[in-house]
TIKOLVO-293006 format. One line per field, with one value per atom (N, C-alpha, C, CB): residue number from 0; x, y, z; atom name; residue in one letter. Coordinates in steps of 0.1 Angstrom, whole numbers, plus 5000, padded with zeros to 4 digits. Glycine has a CB too. Layout:
n <- (NUM,...) $
x <- (X,...) $
y <- (Y,...) $
z <- (Z,...) $
atom <- (CA,...) $
res <- (a,...) $
This chain:
n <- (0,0,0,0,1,1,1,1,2,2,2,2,3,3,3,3,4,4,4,4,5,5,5,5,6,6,6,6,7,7,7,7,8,8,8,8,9,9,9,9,10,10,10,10,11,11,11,11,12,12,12,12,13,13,13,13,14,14,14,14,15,15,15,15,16,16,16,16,17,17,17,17,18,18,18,18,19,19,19,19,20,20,20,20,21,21,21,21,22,22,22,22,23,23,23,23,24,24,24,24,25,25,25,25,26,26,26,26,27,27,27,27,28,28,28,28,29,29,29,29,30,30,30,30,31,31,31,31,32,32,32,32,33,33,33,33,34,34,34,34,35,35,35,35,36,36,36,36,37,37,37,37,38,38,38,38,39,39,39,39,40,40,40,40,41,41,41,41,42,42,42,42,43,43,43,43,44,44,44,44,45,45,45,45,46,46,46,46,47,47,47,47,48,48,48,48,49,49,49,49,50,50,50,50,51,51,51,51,52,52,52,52,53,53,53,53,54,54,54,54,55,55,55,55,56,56,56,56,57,57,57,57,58,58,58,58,59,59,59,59,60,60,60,60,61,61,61,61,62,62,62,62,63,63,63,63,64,64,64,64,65,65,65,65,66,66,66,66,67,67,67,67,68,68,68,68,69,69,69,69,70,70,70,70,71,71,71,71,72,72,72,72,73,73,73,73,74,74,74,74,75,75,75,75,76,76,76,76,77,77,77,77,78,78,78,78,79,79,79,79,80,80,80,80,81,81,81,81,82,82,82,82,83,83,83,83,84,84,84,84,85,85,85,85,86,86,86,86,87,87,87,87,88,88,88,88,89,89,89,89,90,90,90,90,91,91,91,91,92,92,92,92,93,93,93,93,94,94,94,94,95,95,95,95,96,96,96,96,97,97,97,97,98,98,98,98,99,99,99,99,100,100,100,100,101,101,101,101,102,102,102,102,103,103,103,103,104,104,104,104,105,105,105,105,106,106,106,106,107,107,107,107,108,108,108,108,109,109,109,109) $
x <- (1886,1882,1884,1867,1884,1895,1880,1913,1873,1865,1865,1860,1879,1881,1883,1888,1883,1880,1864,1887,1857,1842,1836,1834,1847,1842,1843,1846,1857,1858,1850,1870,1849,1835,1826,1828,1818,1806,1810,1799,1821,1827,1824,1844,1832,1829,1816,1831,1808,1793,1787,1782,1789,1784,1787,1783,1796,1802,1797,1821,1796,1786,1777,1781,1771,1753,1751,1744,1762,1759,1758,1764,1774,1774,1762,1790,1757,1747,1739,1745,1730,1722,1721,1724,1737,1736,1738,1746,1739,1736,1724,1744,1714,1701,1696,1696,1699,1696,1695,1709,1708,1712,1701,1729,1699,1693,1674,1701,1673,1658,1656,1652,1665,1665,1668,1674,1676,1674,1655,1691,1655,1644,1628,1645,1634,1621,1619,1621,1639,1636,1630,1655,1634,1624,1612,1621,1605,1594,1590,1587,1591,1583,1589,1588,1601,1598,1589,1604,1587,1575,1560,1576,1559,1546,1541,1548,1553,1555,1549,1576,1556,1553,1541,1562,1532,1521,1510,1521,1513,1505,1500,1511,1517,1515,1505,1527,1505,1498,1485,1501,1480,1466,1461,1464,1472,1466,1463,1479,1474,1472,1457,1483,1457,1446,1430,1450,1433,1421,1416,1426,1428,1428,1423,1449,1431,1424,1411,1433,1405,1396,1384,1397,1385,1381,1379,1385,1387,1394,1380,1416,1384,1379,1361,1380,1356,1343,1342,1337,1354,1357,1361,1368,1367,1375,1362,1389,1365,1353,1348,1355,1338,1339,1341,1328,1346,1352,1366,1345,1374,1385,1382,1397,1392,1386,1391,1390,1388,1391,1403,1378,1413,1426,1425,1435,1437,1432,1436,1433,1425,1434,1439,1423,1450,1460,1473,1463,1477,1483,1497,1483,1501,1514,1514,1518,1502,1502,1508,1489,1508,1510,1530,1501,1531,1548,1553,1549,1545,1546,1548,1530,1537,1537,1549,1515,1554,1562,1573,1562,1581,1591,1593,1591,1582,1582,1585,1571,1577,1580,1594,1559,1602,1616,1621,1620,1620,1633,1639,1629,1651,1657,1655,1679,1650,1655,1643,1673,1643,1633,1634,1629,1624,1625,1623,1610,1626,1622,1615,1633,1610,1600,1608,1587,1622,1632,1630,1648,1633,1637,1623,1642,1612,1596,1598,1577,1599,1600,1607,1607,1621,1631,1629,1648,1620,1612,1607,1604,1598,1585,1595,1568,1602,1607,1602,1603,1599,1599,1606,1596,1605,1615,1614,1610,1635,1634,1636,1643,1630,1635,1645,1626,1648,1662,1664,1666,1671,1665,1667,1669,1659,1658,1665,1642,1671,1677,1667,1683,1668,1659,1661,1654,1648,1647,1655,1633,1663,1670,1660,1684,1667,1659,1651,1664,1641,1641,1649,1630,1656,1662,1654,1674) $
y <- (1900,1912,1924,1911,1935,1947,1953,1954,1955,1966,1981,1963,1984,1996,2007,1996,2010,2019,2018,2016,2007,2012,2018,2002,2017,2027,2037,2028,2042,2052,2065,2050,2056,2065,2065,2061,2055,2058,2070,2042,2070,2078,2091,2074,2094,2105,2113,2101,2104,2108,2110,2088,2100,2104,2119,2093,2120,2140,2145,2148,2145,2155,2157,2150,2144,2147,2155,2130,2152,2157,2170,2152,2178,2187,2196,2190,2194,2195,2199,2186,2190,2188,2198,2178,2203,2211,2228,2204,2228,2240,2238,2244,2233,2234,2238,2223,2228,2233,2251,2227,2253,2267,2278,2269,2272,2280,2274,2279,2266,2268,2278,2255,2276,2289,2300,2288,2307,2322,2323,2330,2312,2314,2316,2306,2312,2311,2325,2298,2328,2342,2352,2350,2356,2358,2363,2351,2346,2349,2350,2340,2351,2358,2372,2350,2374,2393,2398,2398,2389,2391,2390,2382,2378,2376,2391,2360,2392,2406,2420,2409,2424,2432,2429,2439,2422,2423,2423,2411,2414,2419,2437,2412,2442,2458,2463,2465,2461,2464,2465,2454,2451,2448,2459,2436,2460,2467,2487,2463,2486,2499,2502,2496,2490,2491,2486,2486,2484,2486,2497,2482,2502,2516,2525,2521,2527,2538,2534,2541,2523,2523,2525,2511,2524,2527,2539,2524,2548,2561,2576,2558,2563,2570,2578,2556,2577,2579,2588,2570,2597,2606,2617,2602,2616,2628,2633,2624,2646,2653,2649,2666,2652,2647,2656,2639,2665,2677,2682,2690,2683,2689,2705,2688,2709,2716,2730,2717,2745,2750,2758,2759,2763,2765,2783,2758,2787,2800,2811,2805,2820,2829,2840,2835,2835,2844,2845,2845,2854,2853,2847,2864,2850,2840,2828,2842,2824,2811,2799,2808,2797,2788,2789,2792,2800,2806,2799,2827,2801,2795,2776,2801,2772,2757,2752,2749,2761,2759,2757,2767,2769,2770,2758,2782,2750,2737,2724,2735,2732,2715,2714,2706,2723,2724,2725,2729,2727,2727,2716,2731,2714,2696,2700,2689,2708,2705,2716,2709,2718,2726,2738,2723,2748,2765,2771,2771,2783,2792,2801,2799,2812,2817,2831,2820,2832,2840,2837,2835,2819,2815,2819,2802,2816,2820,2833,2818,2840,2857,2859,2867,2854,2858,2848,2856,2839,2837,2844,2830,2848,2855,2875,2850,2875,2887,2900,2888,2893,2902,2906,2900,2922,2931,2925,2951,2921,2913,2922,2902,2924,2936,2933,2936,2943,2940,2929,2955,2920,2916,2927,2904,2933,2940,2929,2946,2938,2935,2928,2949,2917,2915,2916,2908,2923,2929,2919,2934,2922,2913,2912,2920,2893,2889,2895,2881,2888,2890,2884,2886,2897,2886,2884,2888) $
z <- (4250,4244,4253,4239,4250,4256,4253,4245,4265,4266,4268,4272,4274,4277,4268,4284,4256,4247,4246,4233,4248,4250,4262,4248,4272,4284,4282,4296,4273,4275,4265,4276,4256,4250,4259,4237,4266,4271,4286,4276,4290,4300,4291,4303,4278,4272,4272,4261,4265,4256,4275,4240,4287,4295,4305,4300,4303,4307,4297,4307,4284,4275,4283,4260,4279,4285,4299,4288,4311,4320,4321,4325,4311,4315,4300,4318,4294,4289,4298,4282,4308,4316,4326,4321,4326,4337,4333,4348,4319,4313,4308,4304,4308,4308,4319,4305,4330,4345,4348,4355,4342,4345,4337,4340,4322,4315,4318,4297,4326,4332,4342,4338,4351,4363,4360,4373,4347,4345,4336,4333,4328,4323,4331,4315,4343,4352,4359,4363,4362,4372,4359,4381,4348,4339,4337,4337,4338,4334,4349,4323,4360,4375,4372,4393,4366,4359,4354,4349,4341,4332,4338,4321,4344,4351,4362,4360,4370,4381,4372,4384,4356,4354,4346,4351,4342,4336,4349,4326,4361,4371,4375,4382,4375,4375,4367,4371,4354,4339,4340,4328,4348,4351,4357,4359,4373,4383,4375,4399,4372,4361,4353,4348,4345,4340,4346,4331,4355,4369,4373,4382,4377,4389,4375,4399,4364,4354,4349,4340,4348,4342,4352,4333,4368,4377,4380,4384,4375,4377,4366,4366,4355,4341,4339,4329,4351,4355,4362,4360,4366,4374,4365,4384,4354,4348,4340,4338,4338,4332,4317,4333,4314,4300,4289,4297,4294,4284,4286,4286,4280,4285,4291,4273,4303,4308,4292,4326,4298,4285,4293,4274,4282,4283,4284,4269,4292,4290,4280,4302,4276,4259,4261,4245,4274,4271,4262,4280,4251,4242,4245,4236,4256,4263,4265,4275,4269,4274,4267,4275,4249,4241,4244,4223,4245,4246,4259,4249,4271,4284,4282,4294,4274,4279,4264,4278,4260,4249,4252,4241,4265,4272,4284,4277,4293,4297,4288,4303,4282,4277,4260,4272,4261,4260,4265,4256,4279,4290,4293,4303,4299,4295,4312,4283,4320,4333,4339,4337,4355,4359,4359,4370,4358,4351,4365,4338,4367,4376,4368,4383,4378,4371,4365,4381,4367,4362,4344,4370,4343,4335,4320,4340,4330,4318,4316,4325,4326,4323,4312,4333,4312,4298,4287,4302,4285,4269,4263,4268,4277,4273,4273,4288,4276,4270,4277,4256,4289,4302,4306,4310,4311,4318,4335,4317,4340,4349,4360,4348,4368,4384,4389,4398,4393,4401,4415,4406,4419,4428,4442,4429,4451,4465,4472,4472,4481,4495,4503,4503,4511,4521,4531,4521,4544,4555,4563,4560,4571,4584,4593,4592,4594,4603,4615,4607,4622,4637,4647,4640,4658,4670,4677,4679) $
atom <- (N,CA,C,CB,N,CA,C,CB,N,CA,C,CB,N,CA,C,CB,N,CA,C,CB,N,CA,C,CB,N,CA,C,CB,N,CA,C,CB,N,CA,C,CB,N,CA,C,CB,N,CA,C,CB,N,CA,C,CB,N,CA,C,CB,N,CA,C,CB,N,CA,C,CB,N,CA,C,CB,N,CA,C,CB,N,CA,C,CB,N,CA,C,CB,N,CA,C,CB,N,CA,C,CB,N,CA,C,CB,N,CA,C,CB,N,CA,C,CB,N,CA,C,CB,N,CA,C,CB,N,CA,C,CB,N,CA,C,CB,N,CA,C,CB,N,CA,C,CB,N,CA,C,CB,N,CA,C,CB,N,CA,C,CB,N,CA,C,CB,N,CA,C,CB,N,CA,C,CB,N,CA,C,CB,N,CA,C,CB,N,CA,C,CB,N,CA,C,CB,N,CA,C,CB,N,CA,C,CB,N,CA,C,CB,N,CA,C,CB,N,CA,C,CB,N,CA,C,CB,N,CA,C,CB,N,CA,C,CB,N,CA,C,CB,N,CA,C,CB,N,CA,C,CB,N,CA,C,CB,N,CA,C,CB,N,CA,C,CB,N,CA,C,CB,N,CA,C,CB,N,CA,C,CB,N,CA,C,CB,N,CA,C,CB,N,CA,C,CB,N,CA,C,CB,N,CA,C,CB,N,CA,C,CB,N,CA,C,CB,N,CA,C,CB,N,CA,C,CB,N,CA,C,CB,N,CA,C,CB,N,CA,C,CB,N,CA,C,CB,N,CA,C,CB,N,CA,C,CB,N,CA,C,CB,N,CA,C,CB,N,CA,C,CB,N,CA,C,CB,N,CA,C,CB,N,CA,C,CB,N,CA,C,CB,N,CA,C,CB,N,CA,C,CB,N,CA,C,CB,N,CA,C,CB,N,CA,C,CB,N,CA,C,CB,N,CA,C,CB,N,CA,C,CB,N,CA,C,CB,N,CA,C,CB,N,CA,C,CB,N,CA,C,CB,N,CA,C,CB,N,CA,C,CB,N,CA,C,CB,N,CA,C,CB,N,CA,C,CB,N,CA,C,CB,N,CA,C,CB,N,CA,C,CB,N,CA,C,CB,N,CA,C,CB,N,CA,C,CB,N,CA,C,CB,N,CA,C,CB,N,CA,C,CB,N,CA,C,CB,N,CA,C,CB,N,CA,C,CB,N,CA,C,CB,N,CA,C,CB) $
res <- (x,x,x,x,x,x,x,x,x,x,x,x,x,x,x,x,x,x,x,x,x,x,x,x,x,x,x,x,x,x,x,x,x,x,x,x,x,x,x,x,x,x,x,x,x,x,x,x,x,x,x,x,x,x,x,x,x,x,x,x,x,x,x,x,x,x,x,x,x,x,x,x,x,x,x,x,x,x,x,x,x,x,x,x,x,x,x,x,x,x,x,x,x,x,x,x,x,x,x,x,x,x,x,x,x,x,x,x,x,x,x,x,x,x,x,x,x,x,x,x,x,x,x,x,x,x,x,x,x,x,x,x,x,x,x,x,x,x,x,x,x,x,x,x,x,x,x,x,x,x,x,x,x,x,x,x,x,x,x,x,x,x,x,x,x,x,x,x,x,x,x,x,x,x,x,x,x,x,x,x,x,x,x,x,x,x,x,x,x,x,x,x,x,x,x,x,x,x,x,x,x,x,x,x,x,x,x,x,x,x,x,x,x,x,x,x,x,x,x,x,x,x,x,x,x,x,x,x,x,x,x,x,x,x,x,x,x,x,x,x,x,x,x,x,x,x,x,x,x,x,x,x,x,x,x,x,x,x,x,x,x,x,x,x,x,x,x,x,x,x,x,x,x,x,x,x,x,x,x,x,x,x,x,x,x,x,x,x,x,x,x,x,x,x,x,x,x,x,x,x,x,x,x,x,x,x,x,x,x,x,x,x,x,x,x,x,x,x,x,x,x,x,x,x,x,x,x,x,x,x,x,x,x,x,x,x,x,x,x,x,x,x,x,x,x,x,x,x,x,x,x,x,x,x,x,x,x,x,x,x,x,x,x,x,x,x,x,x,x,x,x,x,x,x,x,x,x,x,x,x,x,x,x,x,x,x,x,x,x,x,x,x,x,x,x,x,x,x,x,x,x,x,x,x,x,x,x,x,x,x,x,x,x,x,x,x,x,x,x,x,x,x,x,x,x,x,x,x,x,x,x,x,x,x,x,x,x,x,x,x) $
């Protein structure tokens, strides 16, 4: 009897499995680096929610009050539309202020 067509299936079916095995292997080790990501950032989360709830006994229990100046709503309107940081050039010309000229400045000391 001629066994060797039955090796060679079991030769076959046994490289499947291996290399199977060893894309499992592969896909346990990204799954683990992972979840010590996940585990990493829920530890953060905790510590977050530690430190604020630690925190929360400090802040006043009123908000403080805002001030009524008629610009002001115009001012916090111009921040927080700005895609980038303002000079105080830049609030002046929202708010529709006359801009001075800029003066010369005094030379140094030798």
């Amino acid at each position: 009897m001629n066994l060797q067509p039955l090796l060679d299936a079991l030769d076959f079916q046994e490289d499947a499995a291996r290399a199977l095995a060893d894309d499992l292997r592969t896909q346990i080790e990204e799954l683990r680096g992972r979840l010590r990501e996940a585990e990493a950032h829920l530890e953060h989360l905790a510590i977050t929610r530690y430190t604020v709830t630690a925190l929360a006994d400090r802040l006043p229990a009123t908000p403080p009050d805002l001030p009524e100046h008629p610009d002001y709503p115009r001012i916090l309107a111009a921040f927080n539309e700005a895609t980038g940081p303002l000079r105080a050039r830049d609030v002046c010309e929202v708010l529709d202020h006359e801009l001075l000229r800029r003066t010369s400045r005094a030379p140094a000391p030798n």
